[in-house]
Backbone as JSON Lines, residues from 0, in Angstrom:
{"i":0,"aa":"X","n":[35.19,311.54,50.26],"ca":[35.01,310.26,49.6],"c":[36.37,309.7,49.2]}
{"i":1,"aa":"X","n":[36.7,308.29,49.47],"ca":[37.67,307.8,49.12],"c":[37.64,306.61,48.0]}
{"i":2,"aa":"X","n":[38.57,305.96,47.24],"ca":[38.42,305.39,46.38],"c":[39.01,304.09,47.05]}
{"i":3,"aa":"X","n":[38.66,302.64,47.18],"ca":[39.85,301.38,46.6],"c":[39.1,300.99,45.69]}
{"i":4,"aa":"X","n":[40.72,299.96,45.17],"ca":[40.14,298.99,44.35],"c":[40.93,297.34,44.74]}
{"i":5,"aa":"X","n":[39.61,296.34,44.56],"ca":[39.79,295.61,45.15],"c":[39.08,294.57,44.21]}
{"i":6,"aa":"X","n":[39.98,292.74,44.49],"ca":[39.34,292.23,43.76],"c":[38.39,291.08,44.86]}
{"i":7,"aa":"X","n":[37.41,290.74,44.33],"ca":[36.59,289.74,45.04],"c":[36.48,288.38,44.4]}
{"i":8,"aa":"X","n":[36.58,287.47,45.29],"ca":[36.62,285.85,44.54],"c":[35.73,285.56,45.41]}
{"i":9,"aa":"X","n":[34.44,284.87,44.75],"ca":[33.44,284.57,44.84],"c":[33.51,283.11,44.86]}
{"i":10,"aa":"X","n":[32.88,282.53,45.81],"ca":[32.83,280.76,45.79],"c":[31.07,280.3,44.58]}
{"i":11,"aa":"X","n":[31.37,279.04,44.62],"ca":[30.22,278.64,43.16],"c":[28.8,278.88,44.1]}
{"i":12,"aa":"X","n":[28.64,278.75,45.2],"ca":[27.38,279.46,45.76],"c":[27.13,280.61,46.03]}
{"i":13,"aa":"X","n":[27.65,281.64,45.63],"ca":[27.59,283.25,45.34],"c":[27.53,283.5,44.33]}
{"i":14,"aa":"X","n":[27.61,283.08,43.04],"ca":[27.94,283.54,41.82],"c":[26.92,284.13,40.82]}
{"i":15,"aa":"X","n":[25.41,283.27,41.57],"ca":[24.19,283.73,41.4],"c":[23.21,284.72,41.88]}
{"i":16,"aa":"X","n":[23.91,284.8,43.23],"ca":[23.51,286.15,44.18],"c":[23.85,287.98,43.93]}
{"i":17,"aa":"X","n":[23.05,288.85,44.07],"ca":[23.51,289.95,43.79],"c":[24.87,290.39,44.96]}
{"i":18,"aa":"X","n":[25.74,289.98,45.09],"ca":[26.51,290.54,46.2],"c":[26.76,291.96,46.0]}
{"i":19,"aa":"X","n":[26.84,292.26,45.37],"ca":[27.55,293.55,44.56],"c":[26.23,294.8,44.49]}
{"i":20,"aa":"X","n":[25.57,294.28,44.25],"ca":[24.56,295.05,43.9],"c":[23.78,295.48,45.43]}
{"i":21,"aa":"X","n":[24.1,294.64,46.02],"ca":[23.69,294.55,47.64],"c":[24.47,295.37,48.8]}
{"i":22,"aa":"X","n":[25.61,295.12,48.2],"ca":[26.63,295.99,48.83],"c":[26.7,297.67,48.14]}
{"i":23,"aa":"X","n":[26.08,297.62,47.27],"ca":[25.83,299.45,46.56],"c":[24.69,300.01,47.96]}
{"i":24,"aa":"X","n":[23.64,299.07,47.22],"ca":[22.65,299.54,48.18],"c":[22.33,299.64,49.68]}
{"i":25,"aa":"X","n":[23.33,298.31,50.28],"ca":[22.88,298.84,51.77],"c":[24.26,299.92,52.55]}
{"i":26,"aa":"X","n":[25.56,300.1,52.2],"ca":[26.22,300.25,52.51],"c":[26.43,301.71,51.62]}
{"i":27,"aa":"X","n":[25.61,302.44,50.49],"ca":[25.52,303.81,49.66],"c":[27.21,304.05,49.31]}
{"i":28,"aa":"X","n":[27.3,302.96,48.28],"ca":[28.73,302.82,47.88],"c":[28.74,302.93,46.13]}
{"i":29,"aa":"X","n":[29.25,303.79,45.41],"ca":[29.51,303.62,44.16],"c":[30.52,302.35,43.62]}
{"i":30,"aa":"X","n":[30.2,301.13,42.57],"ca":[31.02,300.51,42.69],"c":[31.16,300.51,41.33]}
{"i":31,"aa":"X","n":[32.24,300.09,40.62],"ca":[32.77,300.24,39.19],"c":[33.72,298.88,38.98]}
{"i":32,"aa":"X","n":[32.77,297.89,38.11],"ca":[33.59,296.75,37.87],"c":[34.46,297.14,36.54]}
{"i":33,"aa":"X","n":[35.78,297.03,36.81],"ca":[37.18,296.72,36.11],"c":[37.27,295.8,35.38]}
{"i":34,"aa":"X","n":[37.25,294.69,35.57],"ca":[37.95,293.33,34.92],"c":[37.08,292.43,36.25]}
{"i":35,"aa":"X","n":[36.06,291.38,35.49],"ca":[35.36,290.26,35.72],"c":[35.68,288.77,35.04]}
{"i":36,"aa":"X","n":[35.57,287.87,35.67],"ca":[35.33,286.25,34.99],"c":[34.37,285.4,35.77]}
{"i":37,"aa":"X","n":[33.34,285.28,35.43],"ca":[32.18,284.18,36.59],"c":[31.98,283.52,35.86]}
{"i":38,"aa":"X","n":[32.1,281.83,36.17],"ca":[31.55,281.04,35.69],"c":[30.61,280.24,36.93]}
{"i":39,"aa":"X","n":[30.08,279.5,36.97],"ca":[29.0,278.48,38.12],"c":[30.18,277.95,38.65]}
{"i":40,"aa":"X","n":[31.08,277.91,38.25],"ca":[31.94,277.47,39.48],"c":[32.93,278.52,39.95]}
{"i":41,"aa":"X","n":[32.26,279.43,39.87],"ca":[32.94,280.75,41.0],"c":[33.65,281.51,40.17]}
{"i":42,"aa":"X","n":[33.98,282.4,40.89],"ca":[34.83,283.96,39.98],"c":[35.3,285.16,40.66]}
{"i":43,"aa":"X","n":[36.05,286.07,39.86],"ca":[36.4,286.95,40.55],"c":[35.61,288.09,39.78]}
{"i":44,"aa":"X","n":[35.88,289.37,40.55],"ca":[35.6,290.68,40.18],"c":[36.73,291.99,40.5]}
{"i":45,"aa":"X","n":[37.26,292.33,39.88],"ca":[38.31,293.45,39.87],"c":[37.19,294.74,39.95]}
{"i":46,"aa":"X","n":[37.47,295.48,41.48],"ca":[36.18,296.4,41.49],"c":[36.9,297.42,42.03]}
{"i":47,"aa":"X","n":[35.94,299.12,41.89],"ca":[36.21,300.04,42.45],"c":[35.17,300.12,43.33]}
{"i":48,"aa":"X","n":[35.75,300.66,44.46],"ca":[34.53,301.2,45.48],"c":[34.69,302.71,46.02]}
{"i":49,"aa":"X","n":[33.73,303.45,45.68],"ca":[33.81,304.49,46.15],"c":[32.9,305.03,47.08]}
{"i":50,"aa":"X","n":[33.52,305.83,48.13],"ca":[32.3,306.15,49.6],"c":[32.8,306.77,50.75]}
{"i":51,"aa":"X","n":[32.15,306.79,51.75],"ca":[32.89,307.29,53.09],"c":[33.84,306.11,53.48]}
{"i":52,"aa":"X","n":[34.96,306.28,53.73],"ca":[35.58,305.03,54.2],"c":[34.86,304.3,55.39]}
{"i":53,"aa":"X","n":[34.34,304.62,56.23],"ca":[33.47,303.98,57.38],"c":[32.57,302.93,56.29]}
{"i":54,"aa":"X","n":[32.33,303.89,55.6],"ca":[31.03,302.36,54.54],"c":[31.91,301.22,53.63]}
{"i":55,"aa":"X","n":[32.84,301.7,53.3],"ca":[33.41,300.74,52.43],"c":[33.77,299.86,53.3]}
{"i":56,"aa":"X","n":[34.57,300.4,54.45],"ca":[35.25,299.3,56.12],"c":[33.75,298.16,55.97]}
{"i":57,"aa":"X","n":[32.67,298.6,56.4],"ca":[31.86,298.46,57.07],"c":[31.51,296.64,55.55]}
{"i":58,"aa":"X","n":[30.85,298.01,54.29],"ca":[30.48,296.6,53.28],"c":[31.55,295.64,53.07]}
{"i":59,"aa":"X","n":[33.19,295.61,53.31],"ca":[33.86,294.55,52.76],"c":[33.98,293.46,54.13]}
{"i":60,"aa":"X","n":[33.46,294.21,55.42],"ca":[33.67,292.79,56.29],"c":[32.1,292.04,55.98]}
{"i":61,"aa":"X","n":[30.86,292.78,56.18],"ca":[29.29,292.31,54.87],"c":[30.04,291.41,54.08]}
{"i":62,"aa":"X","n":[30.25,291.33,53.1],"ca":[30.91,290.6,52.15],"c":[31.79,289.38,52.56]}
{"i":63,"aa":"X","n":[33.18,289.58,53.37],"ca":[33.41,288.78,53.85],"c":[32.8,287.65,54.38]}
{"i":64,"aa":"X","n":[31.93,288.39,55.27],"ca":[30.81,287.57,55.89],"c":[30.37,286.79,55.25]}
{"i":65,"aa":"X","n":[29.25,287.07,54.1],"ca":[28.94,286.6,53.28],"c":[29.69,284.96,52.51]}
{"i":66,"aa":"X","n":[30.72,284.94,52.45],"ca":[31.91,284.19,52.16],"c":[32.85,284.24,51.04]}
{"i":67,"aa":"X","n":[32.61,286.02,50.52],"ca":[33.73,286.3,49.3],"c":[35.12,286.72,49.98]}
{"i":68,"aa":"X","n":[35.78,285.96,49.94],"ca":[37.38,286.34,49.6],"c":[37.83,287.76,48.35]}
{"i":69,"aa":"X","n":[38.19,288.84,49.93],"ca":[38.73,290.07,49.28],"c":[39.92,290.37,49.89]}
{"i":70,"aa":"X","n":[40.78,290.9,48.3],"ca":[42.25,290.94,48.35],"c":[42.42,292.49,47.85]}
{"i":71,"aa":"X","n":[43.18,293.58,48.24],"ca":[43.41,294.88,48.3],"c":[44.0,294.54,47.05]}
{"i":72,"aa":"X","n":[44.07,295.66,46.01],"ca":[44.95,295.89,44.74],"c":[46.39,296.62,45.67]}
{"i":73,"aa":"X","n":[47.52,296.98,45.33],"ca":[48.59,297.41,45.77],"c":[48.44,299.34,45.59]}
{"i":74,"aa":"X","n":[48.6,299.92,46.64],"ca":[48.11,301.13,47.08],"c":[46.65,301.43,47.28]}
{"i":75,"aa":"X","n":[46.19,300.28,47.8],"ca":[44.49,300.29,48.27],"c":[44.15,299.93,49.59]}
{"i":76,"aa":"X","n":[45.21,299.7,50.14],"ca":[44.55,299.17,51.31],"c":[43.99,300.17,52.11]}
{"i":77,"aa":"X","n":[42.93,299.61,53.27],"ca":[42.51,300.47,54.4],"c":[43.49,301.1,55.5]}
């Protein structure tokens, strides 16, 4: 199991959606929010993800997809 941490910026049509909670469950990822700010007009999330690296690869392009903008913390990258 490997750890990053990573932050996610969410646009104002995600902010209501479980992204996070979606990405635990389909992708069997422990995630640990750090430092959050959401308002209806969008936000970020300072998160840990923990898992097989194949799943974490796998949920942050999910996400991407989705249309959250994710940025590696410095010694996190893939």
């Amino acid at each position: 199991m490997v750890k990053r941490r990573l932050i996610f910026t969410f646009p104002p049509e995600l902010v209501t959606e479980p992204v996070i909670y979606n990405l635990t469950m389909q992708f069997r990822l422990v995630t640990n929010i750090r430092h959050a700010d959401i308002t209806e007009k969008g936000g970020w999330v300072e998160l840990e993800l923990e898992g097989e690296e194949k799943d974490i690869e796998e949920g942050i392009t999910w996400v991407t997809s989705k249309g959250v903008r994710v940025n590696f913390l410095p010694g996190s990258a893939l």
